[in-house]
C-alpha positions in Angstrom: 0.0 0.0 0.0 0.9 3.4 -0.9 1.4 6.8 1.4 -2.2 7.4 2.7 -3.4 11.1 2.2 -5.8 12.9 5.1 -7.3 15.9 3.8 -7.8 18.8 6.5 -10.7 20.8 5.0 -10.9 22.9 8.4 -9.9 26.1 6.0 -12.6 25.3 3.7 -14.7 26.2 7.4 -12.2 29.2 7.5 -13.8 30.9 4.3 -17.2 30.2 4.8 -16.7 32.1 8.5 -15.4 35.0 7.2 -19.0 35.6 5.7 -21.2 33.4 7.6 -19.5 33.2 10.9 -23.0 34.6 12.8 -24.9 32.0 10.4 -22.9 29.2 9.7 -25.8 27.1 9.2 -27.6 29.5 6.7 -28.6 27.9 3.5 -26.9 30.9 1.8 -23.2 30.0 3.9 -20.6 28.8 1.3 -18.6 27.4 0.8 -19.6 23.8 1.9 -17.6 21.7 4.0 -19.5 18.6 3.1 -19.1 19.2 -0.6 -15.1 19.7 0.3 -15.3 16.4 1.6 -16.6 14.7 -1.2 -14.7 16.6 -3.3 -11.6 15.3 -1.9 -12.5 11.8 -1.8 -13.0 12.3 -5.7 -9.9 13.7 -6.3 -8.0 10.5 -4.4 -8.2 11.2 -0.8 -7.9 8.6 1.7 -9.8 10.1 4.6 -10.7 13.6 5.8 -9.1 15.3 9.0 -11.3 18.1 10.6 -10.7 20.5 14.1 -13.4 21.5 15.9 -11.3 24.3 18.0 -12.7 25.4 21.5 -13.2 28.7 20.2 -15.0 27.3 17.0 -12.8 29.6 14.9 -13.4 27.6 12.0 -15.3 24.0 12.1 -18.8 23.6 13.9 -19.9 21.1 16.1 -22.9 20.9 13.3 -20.2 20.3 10.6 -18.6 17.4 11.6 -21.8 15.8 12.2 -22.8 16.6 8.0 -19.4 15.2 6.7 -19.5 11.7 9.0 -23.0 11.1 7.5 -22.1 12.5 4.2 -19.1 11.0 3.6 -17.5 7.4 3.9 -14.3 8.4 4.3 -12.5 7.3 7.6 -13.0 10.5 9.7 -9.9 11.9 11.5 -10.9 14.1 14.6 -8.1 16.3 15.9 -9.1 18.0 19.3 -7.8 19.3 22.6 -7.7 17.2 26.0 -10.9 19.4 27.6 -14.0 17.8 28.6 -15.8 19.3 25.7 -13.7 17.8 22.9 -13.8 14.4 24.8 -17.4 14.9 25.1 -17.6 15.6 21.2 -15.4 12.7 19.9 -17.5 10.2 22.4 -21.1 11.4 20.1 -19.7 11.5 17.0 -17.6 8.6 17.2 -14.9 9.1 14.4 -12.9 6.3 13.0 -9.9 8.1 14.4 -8.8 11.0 16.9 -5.9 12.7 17.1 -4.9 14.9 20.6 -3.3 17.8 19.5 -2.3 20.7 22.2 -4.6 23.9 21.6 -3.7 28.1 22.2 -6.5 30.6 21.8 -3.9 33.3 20.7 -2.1 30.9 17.8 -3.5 30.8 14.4 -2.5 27.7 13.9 -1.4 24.1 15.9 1.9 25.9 16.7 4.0 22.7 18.2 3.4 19.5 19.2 1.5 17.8 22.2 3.9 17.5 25.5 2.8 13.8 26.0 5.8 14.0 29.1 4.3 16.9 30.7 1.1 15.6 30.7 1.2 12.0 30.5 -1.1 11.4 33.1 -3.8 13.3 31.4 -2.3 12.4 28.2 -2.8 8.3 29.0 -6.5 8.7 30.8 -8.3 10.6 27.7 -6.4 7.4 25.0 -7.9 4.9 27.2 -11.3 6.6 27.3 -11.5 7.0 23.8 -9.9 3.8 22.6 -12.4 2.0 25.4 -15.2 3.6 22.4 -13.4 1.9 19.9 -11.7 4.9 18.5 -7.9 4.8 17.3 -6.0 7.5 19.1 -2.9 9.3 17.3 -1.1 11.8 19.3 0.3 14.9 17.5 4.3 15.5 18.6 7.1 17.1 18.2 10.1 14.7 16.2 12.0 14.1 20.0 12.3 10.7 21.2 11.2 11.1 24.9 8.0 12.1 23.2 7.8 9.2 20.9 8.5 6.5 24.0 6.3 7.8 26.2 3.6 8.0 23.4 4.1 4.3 23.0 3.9 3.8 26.9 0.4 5.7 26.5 -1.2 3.0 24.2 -2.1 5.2 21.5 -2.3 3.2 18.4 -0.6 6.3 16.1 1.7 9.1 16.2 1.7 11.7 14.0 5.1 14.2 13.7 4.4 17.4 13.6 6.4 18.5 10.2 6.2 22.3 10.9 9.7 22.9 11.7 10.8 21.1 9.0 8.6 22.8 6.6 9.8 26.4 7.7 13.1 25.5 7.6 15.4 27.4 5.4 18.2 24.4 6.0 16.1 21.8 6.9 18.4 18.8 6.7 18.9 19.1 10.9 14.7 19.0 11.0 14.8 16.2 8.7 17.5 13.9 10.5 14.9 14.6 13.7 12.2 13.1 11.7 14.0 10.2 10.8 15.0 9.2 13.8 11.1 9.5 15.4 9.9 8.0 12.5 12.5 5.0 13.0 11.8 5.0 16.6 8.1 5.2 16.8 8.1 2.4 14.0 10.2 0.3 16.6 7.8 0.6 19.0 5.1 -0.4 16.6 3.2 2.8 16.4 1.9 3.4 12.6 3.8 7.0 12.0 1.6 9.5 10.3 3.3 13.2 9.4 1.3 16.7 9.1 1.5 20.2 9.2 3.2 23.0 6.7 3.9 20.1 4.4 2.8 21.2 0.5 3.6 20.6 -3.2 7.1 21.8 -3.0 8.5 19.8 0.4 7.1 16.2 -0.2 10.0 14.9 -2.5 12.5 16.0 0.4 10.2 14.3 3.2 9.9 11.2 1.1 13.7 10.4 3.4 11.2 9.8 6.2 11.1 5.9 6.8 7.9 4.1 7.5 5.5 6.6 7.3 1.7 5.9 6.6 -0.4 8.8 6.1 0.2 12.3 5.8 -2.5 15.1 6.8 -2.5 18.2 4.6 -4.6 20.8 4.7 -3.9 24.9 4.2 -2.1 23.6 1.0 -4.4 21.7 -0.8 -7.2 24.3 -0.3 -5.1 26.9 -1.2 -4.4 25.4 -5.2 -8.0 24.6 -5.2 -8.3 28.8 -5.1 -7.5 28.4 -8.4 -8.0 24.6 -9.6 -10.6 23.3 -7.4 -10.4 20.6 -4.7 -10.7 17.6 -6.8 -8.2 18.3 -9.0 -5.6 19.8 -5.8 -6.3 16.5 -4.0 -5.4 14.7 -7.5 -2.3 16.6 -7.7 -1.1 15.7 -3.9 -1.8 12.0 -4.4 0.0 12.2 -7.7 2.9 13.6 -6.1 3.0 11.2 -3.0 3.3 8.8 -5.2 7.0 8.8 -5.1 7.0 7.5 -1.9 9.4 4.1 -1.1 10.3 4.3 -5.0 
């Protein structure tokens, strides 16, 4: 099997609340996340990664609700450690969740989860939501103590957070940190997923990455479907993962 592609389609959410954040669920609020969804299955996608953020900056509650019935893709939840999100990911009941630390003030995921710092919370919300049949990845930084004691969690995935590799001007030191997690988490038979800043240009160099499974891209992809559309930006990405273990 082939590198696996997760398409975020949170910034999809993003536009549509720059018009419609008061009335998301208006039948005039575009653009739609469900047709995103389907729209990246069509183009190759192998599953479909949404945030529901606890300030609801971008994707509703309501929204992830639409694209699990709409769509058959395996659903990929990322979400916070609060009660809330827990509460959220034990109703809808995606095929997988992903705990990923959370900052009102970033725009963006801005590091990975501290699974040291917080192990014991870290531990108590996998168990909880693997005990609902859910597969649990944890988003990290590429650092070994991380990747061990994600193991000694029982989640069934990590996933390593790619950003300082992608903003890199040299990244050949960000890249021999990857390789080394990815190595290490494989050894500990975790499945090693990859995300965040990754894009058309910085695949071929992570394809050095051993044994990695999926990758989650998002701001990307919806950013050549500006001018292409989603289909044929998901087609492009999968065409270019291709590469992979050649």
């Amino acid at each position: 099997m082939g590198l696996l592609l997760g398409v975020n389609i949170d910034h999809v959410a993003t536009l549509r609340q720059a018009r419609y954040a008061l009335l998301p669920d208006s039948p005039n609020a575009e653009p739609s996340v469900v047709d995103a969804a389907l729209e990246a299955k069509a183009g190759g996608a192998d599953s479909i990664t949404v945030h529901v953020r606890g300030d609801r900056r971008h994707m509703q509650d309501a929204d992830v609700f639409r694209i699990k019935d709409a769509c058959d893709l395996p659903l990929n939840l990322e979400l916070g450690i609060t009660e809330e999100m827990m509460d959220l990911a034990f109703r809808l009941k995606p095929q997988f969740a992903c705990l990923v630390p959370e900052t009102r003030e970033e725009v963006t995921t801005e590091g990975g989860l501290d699974v040291v710092a917080l192990s014991g919370t870290v531990r108590e919300a996998v168990k909880r939501l693997k005990d609902r049949g859910i597969k649990v990845s944890l988003f990290i930084d590429p650092v070994p103590q991380h990747v061990e004691e994600a193991s000694r969690s029982g989640a069934d995935m990590i996933e390593l957070h790619t950003g300082a590799f992608a903003n890199a001007e040299d990244p050949a030191e960000e890249l021999s940190r990857l390789i080394a997690a990815a190595e290490l988490g494989h050894s500990l038979g975790l499945q090693v997923n990859a995300g965040h800043g990754l894009n058309y240009r910085n695949l071929p160099l992570l394809f050095k990455v051993p044994h990695l499974t999926e990758l989650n891209i998002g701001h990307s992809i919806v950013s050549r479907a500006v001018s292409v559309g989603i289909r044929q930006a998901v087609a492009e990405m999968v065409s270019g993962m291709k590469g992979y273990g050649a």
